[in-house]
Chimera marker file (.cmm) of the C-alpha trace (Angstrom):
<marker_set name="trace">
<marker id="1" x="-11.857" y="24.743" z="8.690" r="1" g="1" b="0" radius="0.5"/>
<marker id="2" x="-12.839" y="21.669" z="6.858" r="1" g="1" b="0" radius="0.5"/>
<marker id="3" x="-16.176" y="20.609" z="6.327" r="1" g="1" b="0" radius="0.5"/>
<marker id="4" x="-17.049" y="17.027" z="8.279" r="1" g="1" b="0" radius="0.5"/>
<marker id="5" x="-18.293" y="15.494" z="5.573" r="1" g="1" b="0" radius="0.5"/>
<marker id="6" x="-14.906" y="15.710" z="3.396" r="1" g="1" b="0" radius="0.5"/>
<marker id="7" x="-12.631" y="15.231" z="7.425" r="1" g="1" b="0" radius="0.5"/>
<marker id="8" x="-15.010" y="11.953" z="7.475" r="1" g="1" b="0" radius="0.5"/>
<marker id="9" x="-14.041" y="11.256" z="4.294" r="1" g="1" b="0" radius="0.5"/>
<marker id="10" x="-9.958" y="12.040" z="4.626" r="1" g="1" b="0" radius="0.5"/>
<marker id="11" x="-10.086" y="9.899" z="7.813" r="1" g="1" b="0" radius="0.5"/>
<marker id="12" x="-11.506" y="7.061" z="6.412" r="1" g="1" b="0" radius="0.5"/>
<marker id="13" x="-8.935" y="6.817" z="3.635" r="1" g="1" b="0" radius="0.5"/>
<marker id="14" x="-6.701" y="7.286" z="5.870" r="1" g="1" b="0" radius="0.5"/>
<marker id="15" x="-7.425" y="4.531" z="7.697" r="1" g="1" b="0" radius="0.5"/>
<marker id="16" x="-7.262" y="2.603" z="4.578" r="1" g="1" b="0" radius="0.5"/>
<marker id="17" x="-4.243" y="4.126" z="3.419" r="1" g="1" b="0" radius="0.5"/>
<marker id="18" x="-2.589" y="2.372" z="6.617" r="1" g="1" b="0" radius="0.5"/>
<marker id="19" x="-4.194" y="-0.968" z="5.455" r="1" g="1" b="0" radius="0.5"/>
<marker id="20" x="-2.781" y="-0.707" z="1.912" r="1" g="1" b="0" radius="0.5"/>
<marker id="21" x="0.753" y="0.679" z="3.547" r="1" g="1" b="0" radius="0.5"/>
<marker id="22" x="0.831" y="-2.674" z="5.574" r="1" g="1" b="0" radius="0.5"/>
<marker id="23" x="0.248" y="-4.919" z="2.882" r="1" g="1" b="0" radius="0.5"/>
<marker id="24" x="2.473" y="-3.083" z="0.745" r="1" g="1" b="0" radius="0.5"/>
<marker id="25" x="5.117" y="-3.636" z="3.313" r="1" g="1" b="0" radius="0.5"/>
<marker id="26" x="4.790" y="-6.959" z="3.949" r="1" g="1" b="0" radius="0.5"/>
<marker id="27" x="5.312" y="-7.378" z="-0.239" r="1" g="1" b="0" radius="0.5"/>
<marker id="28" x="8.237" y="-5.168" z="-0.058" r="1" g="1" b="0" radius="0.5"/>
<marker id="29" x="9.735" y="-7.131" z="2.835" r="1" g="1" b="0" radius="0.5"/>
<marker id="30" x="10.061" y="-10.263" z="0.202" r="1" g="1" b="0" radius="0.5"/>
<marker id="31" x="11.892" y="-8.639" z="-2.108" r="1" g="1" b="0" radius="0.5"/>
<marker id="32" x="14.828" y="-6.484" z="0.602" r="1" g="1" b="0" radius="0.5"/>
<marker id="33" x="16.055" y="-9.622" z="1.666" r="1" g="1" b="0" radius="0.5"/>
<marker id="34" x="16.358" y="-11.481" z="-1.814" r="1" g="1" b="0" radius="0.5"/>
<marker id="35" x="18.830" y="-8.637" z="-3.122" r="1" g="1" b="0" radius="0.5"/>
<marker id="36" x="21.799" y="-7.091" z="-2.392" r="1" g="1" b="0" radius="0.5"/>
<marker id="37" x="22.792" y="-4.417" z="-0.001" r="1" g="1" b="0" radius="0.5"/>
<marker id="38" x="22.549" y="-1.356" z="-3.134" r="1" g="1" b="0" radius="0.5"/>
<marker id="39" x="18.974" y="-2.812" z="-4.338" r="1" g="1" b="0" radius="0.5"/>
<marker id="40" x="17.723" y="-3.189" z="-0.768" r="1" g="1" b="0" radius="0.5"/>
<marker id="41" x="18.788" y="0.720" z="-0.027" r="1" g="1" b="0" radius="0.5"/>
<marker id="42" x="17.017" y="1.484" z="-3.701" r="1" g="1" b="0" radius="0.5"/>
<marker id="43" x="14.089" y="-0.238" z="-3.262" r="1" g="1" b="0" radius="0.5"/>
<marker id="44" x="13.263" y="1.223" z="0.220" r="1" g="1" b="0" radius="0.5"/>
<marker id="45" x="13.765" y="4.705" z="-1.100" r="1" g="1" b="0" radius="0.5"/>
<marker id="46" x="11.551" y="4.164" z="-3.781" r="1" g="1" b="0" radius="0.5"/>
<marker id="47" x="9.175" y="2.343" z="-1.655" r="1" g="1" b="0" radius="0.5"/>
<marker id="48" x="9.070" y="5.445" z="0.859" r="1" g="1" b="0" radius="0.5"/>
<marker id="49" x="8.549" y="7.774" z="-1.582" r="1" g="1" b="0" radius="0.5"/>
<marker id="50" x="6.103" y="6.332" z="-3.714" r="1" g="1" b="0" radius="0.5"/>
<marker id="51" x="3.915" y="5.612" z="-1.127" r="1" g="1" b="0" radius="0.5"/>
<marker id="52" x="4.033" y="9.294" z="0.504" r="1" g="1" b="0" radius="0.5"/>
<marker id="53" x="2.977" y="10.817" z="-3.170" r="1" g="1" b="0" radius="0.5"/>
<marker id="54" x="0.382" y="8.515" z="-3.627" r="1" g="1" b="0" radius="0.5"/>
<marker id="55" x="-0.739" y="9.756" z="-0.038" r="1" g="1" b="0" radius="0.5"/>
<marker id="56" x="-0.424" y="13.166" z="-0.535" r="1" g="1" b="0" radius="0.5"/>
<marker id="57" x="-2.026" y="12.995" z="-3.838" r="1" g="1" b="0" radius="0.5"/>
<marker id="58" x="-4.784" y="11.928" z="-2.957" r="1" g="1" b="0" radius="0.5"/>
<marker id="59" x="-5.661" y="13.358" z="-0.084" r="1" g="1" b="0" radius="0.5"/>
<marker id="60" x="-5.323" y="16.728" z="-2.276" r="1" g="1" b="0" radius="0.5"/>
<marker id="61" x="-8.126" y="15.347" z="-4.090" r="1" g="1" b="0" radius="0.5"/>
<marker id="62" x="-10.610" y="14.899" z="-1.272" r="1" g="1" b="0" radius="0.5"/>
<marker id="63" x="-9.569" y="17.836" z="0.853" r="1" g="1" b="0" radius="0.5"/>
<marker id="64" x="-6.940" y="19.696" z="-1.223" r="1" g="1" b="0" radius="0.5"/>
<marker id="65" x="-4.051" y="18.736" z="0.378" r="1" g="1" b="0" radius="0.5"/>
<marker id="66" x="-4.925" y="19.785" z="4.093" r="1" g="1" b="0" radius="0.5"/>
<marker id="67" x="-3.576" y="17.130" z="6.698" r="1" g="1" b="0" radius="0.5"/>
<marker id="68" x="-4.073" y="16.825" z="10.566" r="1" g="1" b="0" radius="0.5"/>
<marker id="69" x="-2.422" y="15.235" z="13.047" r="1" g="1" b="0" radius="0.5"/>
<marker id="70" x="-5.180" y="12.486" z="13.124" r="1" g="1" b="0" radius="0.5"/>
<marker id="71" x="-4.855" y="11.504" z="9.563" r="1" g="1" b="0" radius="0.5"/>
<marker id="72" x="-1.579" y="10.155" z="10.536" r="1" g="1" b="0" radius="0.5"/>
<marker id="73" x="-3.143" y="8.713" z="13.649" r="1" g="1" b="0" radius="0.5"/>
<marker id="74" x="-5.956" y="6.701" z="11.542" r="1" g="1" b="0" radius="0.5"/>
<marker id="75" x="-2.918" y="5.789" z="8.915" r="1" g="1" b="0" radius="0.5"/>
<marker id="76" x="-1.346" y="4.220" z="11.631" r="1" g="1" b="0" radius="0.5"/>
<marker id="77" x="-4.165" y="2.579" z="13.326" r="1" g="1" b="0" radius="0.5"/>
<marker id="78" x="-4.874" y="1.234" z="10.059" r="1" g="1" b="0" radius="0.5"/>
<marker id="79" x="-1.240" y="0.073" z="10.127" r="1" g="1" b="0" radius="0.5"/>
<marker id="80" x="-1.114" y="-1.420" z="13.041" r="1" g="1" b="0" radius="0.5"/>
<marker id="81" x="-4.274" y="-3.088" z="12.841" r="1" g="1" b="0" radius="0.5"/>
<marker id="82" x="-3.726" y="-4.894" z="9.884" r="1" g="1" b="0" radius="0.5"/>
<marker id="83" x="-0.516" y="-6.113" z="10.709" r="1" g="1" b="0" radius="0.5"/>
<marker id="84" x="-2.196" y="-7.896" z="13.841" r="1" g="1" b="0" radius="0.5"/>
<marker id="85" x="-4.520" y="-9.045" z="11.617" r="1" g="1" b="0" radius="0.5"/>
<marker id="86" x="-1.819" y="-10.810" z="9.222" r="1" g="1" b="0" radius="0.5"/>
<marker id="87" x="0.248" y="-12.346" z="12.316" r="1" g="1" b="0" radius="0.5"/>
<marker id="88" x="-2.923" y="-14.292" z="13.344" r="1" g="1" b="0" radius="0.5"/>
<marker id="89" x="-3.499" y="-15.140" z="9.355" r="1" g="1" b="0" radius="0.5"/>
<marker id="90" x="0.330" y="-16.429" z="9.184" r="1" g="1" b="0" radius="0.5"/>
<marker id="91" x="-0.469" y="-18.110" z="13.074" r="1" g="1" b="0" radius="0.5"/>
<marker id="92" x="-3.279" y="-19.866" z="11.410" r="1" g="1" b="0" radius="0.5"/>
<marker id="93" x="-2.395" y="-20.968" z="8.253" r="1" g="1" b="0" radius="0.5"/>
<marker id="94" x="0.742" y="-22.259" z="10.096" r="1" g="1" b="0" radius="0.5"/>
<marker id="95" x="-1.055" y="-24.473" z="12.799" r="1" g="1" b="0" radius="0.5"/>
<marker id="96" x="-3.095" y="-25.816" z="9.492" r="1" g="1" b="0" radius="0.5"/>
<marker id="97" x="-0.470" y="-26.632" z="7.872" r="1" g="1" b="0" radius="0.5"/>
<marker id="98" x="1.527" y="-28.350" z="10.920" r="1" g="1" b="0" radius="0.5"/>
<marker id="99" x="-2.035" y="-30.474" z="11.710" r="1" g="1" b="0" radius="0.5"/>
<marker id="100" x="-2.255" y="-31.657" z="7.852" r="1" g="1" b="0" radius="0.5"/>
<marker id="101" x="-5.852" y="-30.275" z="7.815" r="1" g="1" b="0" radius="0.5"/>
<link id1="1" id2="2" r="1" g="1" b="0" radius="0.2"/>
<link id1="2" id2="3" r="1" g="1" b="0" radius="0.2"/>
<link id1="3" id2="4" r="1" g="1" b="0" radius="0.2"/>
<link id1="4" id2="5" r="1" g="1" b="0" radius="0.2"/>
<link id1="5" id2="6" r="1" g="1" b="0" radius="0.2"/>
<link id1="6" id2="7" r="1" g="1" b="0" radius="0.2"/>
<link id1="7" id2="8" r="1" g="1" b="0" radius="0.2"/>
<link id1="8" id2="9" r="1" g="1" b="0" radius="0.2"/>
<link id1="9" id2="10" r="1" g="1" b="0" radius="0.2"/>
<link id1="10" id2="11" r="1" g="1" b="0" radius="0.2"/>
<link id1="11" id2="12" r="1" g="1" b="0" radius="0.2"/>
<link id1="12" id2="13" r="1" g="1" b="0" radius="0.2"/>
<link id1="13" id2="14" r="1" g="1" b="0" radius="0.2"/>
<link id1="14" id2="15" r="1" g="1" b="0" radius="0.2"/>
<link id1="15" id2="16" r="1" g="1" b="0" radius="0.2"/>
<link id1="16" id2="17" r="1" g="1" b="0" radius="0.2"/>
<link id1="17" id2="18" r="1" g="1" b="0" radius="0.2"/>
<link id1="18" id2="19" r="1" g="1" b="0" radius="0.2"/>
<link id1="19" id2="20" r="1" g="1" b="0" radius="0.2"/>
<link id1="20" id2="21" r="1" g="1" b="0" radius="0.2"/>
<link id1="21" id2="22" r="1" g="1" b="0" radius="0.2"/>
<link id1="22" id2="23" r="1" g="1" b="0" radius="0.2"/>
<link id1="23" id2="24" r="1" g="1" b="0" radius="0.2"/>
<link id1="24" id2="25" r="1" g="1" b="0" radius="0.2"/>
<link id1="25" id2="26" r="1" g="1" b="0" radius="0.2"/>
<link id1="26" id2="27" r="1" g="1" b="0" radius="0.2"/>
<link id1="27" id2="28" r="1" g="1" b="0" radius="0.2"/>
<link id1="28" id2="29" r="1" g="1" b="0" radius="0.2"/>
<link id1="29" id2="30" r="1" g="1" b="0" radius="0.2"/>
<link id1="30" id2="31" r="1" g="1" b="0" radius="0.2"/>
<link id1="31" id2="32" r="1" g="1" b="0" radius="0.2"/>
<link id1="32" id2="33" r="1" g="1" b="0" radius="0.2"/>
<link id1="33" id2="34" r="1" g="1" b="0" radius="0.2"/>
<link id1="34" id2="35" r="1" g="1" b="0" radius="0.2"/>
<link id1="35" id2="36" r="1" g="1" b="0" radius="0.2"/>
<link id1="36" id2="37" r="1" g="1" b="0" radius="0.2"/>
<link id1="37" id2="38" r="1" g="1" b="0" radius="0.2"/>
<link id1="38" id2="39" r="1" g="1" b="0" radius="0.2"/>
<link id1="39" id2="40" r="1" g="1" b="0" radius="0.2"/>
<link id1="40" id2="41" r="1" g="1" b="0" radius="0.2"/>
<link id1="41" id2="42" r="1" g="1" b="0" radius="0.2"/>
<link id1="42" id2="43" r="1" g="1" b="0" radius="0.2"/>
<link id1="43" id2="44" r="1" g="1" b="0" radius="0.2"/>
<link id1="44" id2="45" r="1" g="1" b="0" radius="0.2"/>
<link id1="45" id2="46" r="1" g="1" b="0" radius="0.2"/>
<link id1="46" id2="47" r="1" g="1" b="0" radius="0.2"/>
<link id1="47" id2="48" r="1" g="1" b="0" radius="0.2"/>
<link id1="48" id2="49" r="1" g="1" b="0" radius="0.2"/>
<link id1="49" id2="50" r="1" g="1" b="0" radius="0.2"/>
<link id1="50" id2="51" r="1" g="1" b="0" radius="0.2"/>
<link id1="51" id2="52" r="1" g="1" b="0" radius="0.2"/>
<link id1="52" id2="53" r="1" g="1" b="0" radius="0.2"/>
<link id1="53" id2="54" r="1" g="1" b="0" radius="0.2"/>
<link id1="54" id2="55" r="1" g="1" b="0" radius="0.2"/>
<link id1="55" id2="56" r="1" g="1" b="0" radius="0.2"/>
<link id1="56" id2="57" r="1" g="1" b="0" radius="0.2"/>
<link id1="57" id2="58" r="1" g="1" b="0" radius="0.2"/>
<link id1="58" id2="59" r="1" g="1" b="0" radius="0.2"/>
<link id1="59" id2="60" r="1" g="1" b="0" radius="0.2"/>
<link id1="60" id2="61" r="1" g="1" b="0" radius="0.2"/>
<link id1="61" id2="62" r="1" g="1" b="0" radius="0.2"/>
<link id1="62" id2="63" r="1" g="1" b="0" radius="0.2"/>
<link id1="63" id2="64" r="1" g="1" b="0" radius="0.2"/>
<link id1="64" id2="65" r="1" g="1" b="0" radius="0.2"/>
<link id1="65" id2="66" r="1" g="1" b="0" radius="0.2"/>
<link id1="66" id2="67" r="1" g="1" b="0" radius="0.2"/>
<link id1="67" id2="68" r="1" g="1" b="0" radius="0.2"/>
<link id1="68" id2="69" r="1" g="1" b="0" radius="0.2"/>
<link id1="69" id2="70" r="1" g="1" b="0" radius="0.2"/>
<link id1="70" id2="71" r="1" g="1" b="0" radius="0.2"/>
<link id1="71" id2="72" r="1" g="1" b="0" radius="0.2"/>
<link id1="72" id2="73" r="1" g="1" b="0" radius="0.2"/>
<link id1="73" id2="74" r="1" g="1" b="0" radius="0.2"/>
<link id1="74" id2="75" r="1" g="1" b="0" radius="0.2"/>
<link id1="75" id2="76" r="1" g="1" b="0" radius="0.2"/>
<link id1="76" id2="77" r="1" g="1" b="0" radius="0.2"/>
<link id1="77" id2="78" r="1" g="1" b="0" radius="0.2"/>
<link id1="78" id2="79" r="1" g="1" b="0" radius="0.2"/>
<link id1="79" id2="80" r="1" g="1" b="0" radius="0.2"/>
<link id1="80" id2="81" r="1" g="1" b="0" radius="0.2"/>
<link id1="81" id2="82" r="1" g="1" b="0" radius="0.2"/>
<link id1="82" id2="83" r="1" g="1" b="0" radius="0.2"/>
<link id1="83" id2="84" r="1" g="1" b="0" radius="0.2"/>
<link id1="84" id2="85" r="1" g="1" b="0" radius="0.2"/>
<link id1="85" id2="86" r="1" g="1" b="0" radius="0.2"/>
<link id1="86" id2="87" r="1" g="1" b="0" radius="0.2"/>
<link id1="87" id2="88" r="1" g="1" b="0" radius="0.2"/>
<link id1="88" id2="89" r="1" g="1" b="0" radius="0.2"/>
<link id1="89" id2="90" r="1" g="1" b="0" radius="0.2"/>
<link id1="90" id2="91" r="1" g="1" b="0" radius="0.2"/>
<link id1="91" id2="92" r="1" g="1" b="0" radius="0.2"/>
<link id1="92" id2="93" r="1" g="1" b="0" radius="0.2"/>
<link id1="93" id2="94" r="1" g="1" b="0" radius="0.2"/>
<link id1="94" id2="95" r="1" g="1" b="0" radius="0.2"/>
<link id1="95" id2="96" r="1" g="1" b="0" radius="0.2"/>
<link id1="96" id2="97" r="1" g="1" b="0" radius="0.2"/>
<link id1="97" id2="98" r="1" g="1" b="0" radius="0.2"/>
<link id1="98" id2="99" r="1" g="1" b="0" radius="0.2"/>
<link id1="99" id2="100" r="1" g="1" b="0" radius="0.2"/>
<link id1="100" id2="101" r="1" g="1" b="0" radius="0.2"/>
</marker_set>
């Protein structure tokens, strides 16, 4: 059983975690379609895995290593949050553009 303090804690970076994943993402998706086919298959593998170590890491730092089912939950509410965010970002700075403002 894990304290609430340090499940607090682990679900709050997870959350985060999703955040930084998205952004991440959306800077990875610039560079797979500039290359070719073999860099694009590279650069997702790497992209994958780098980003589940750093995860895993971590969270074996705050809770040594334990994960739930709703860590992945908040990772992807984090996720999918943040991407809504960016479309209405991209939306905006789009209709600003368009209007000359």
């Amino acid at each position: 059983m894990i304290e609430l303090v340090i499940q607090i804690k682990s679900l709050v970076f997870s959350f985060f975690y999703g955040v930084l994943f998205a952004i991440l993402l959306n800077i990875n998706y610039k560079y797979i379609y500039k290359s070719k086919l073999g860099y694009r298959i590279l650069i997702n593998i790497m992209f994958v895995i780098s980003n589940v170590l750093l995860y895993f890491i971590i969270i074996k730092i705050i809770n040594n290593g334990i994960i739930h089912f709703y860590f992945v939950v908040m990772i992807i509410m984090g996720f999918l949050i943040s991407n809504y965010q960016f479309k209405k970002l991209k939306i905006m700075i789009k209709r600003k553009i368009t209007l000359g403002d």
